[in-house]
C-alpha positions as CSV (number, residue, x, y, z in Angstrom):
1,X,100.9,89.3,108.7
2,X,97.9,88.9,106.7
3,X,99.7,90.0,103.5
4,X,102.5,87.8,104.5
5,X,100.8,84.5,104.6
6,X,99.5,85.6,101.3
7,X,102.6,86.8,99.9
8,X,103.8,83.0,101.3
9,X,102.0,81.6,98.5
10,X,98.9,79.9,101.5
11,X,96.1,78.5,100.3
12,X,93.5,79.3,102.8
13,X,94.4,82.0,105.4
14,X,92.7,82.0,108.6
15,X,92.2,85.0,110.8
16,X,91.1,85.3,114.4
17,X,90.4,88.2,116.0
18,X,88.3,89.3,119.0
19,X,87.8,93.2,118.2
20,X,85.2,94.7,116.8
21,X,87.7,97.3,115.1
22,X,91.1,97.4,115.4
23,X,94.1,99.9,114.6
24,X,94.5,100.3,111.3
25,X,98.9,100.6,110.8
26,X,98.3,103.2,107.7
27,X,96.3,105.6,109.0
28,X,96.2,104.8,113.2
29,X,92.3,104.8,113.2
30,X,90.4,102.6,114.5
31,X,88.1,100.8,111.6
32,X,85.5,98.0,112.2
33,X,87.5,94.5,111.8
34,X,85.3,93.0,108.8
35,X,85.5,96.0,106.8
36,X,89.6,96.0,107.2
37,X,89.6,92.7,106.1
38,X,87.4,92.9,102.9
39,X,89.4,95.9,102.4
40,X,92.5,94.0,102.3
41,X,91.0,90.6,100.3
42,X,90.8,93.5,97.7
43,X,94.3,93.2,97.5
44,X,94.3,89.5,96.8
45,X,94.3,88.5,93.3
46,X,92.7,85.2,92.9
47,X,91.8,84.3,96.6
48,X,88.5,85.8,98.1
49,X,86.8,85.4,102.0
50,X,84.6,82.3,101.9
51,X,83.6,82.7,105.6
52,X,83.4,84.9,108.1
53,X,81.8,85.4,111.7
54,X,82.7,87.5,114.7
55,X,85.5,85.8,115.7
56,X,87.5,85.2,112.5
57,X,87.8,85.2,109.1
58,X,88.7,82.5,106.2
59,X,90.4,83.6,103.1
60,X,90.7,80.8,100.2
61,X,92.4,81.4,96.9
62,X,89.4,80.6,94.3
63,X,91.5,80.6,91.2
64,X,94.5,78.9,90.7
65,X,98.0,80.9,90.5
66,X,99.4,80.0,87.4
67,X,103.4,80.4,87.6
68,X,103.5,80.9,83.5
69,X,101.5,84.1,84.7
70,X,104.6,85.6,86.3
71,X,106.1,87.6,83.2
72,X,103.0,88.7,81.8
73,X,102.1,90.3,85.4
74,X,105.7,91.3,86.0
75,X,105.6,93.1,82.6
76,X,101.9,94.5,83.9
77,X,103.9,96.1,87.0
78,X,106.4,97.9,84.6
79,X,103.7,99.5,82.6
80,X,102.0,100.2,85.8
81,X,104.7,102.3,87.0
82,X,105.8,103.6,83.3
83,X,101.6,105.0,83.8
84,X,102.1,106.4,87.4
85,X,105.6,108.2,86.1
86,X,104.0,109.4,83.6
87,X,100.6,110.5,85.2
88,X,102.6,112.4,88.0
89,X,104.5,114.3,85.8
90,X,101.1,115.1,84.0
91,X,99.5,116.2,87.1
92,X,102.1,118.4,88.5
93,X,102.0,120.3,85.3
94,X,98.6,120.8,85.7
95,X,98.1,121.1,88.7
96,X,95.4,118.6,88.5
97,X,94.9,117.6,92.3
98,X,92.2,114.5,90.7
99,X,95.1,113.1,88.9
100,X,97.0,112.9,92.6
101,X,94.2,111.3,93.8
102,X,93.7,109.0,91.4
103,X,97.6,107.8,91.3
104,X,97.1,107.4,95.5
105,X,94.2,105.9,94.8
106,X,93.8,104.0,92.4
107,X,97.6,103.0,90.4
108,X,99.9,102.7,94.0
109,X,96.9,100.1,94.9
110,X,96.8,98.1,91.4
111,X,100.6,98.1,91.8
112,X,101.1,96.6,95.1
113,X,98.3,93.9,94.0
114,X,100.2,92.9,91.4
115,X,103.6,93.1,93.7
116,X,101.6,91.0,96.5
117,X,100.8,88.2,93.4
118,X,104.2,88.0,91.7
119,X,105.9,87.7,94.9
120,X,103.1,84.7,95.7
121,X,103.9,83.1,92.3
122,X,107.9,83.2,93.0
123,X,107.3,81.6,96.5
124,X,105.2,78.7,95.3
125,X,107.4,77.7,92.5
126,X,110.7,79.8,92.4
127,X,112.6,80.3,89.3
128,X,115.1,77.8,87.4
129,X,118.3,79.3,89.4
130,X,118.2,80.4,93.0
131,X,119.8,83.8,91.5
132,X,117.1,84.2,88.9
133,X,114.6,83.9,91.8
134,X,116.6,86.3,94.3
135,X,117.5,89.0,91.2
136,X,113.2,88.7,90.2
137,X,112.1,89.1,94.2
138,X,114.3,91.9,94.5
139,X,113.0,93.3,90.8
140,X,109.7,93.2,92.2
141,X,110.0,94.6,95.6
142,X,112.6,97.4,93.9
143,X,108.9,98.5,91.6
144,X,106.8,98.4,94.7
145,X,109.1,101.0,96.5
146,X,109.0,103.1,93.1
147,X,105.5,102.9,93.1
148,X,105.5,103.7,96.8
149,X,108.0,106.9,96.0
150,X,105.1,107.7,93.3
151,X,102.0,107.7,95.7
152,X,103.8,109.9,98.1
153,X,105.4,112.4,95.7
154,X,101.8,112.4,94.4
155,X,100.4,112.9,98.6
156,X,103.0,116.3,98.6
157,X,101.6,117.4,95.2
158,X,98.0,117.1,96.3
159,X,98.7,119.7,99.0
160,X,101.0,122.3,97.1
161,X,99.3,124.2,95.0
162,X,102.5,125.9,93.2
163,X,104.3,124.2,89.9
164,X,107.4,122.3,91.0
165,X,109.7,123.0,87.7
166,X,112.3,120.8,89.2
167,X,110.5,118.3,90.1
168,X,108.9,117.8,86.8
169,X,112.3,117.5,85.4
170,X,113.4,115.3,87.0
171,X,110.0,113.2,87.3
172,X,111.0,113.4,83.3
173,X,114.3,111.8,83.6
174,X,113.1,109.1,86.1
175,X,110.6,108.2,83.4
176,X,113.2,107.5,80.9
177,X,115.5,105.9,83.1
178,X,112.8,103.6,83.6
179,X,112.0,102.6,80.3
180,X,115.5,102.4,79.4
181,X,115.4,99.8,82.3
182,X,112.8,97.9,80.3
183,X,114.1,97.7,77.1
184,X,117.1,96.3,79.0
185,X,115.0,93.8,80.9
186,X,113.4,92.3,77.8
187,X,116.2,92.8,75.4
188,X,117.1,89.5,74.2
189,X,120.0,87.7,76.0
190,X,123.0,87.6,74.7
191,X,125.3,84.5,75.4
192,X,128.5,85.2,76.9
């Protein structure tokens, strides 16, 4: 819900609780209720938690979002997930169980910040046509799943320890499918 509001394009998020931990959804644990929540203004680009106590929490966005930001950090996702394809494919040649963990890590998390933002900026503004925004929300959210597909391809490969030939082949094509998908997207438009 958290992500939500944020996603909603809020301002200032406040959150009540009255745990000292509380189930964390991802890995079922219980984790101490301040900690979640720094963790999670971690995936927050431009709003940060101004006060806290141990009853709730308020988040306030410290930097303006900028709409004219949108393409630049669209384009940002599709390099980030052109670097995950790209890394995974890498890794499961090698064998290089640091490169899985780094993708997990490091990329899926980067990826959904910058998933959480555009999806933020197209909620506070929109786009010129109600199909341009619907067609760019569904862009975004169709990366985010990619990049979610990425992360857990990347869990599996962290646990095997034998080459998956197949896999890496087709890793390969996905990679090129994907930057055929971007030269598409910023082709320049033809009028019909």
């Amino acid at each position: 819900q958290l992500i939500s509001a944020y996603r909603s394009g809020a301002d200032e998020i406040k959150v009540k609780f009255n745990q000292e931990q509380i189930e964390d959804n991802k890995t079922k644990q219980r984790v101490n209720t301040s900690k979640f929540l720094q963790e999670i203004s971690e995936r927050f680009i431009g709003m940060e938690i101004i006060k806290q106590s141990n009853t709730y929490c308020i988040f306030k966005e410290l930097s303006a979002a900028k709409h004219e930001e949108f393409d630049n950090v669209l384009r940002r996702m599709q390099f980030t997930i052109l670097g995950m394809s790209e890394e995974l494919r890498e890794a499961y040649i090698k064998k290089d169980k640091e490169q899985f963990t780094s993708i997990i890590e490091v990329s899926e998390k980067n990826l959904n910040k910058l998933s959480h933002y555009c999806i933020k900026l197209l909620n506070r503004k929109g786009r010129s046509t109600l199909k341009e925004g619907t067609s760019l929300h569904t862009i975004v959210h169709n990366l985010e799943m990619i990049g979610d597909a990425y992360a857990a391809i990347a869990r599996l490969g962290k646990e095997q320890d034998h080459e998956e030939k197949e896999l890496v082949e087709i890793l390969k094509t996905a990679h090129s499918m994907l930057e055929q998908f971007n030269k598409a997207f910023y082709a320049p438009k033809k009028e019909l």
